[in-house]
N, C-alpha and C positions, 0 to 999 in steps of 0.2 A: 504494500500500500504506500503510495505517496502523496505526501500535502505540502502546500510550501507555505510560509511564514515572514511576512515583512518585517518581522527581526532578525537578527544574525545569531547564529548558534554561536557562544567563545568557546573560543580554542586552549581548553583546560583538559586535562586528563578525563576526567568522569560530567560531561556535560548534558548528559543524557540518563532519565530513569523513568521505571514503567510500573507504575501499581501492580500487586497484587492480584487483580483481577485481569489485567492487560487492556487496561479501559483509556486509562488516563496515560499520555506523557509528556516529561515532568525536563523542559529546555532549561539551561542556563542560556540566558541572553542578555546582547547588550542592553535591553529593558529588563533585566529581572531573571524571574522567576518566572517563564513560560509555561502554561498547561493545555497539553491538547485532548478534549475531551472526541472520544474516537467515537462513540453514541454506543459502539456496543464491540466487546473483544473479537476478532478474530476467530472461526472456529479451527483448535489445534489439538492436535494431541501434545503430549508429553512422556506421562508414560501410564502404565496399568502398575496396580498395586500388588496385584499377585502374580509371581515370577513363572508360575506354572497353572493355570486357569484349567482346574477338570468340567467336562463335559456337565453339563445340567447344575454347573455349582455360577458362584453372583461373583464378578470382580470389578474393581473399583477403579474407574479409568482418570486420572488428572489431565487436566489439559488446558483451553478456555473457549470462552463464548457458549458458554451449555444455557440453555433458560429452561421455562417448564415443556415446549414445544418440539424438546429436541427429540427426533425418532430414533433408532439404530435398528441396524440389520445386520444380523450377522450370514456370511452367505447373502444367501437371497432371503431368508429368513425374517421376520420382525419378532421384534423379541419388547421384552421390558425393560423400560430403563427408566429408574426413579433420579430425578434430580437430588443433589445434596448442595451444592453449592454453585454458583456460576463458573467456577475450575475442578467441579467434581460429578462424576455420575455412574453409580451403582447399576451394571448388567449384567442380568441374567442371562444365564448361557441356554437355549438348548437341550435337548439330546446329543451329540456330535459324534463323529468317528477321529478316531486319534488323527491331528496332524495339524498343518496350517490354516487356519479359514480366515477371512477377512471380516473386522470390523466396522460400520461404514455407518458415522454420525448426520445425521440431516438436520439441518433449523430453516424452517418456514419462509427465510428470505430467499430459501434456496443454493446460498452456502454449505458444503459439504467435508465429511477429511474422511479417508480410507488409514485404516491401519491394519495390518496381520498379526496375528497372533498365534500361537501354537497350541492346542490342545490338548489333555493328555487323560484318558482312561482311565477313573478311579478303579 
């Protein structure tokens, strides 16, 4: 994403920072303290919380841009997925057969992110 700004970024080591949510960011400029309010994060992953996700069990993905709206599908699959926070969402897995399947987050603007994951057979 790009935006441009009639201030000037300074040229300090750390002149750039981004909330917690990935909402907001946070310029040093030759007027200040700059805030870019982005209206809503980017949808991303980051990462999953459990290293090894078994079939038919719930793991818990970080990332951003999640709201109440967000769907996933695992495969071609729609599955459940409870919001916990706007960098967190709780998915249920399935049935699955052991191996790779893809993860694939949708929000309503039409915004999407794919990520793979590995399954494994309790």
């Amino acid at each position: 994403m790009r935006f441009s700004l009639a201030q000037t970024v300074q040229d300090i080591p750390r002149p750039i920072a981004i909330d917690e949510g990935g909402r907001r960011v946070f310029l040093v400029t030759n007027e200040g303290l700059t805030v870019v309010d982005m209206g809503q994060a980017p949808l991303s992953i980051g990462h999953q919380g459990t290293a090894s996700p078994v079939s038919g069990g719930t793991i818990q993905v970080r990332g951003s841009g999640f709201d109440a709206n967000t769907t996933v599908m695992v495969d071609t699959t729609s599955v459940t997925a409870s919001l916990v926070d706007e960098n967190t969402i709780d998915v249920t897995l399935p049935m699955l057969t052991s191996g790779a399947h893809d993860l694939n987050f949708k929000r309503n603007d039409g915004s999407s992110v794919t990520v793979q994951t590995l399954i494994l057979i309790p």
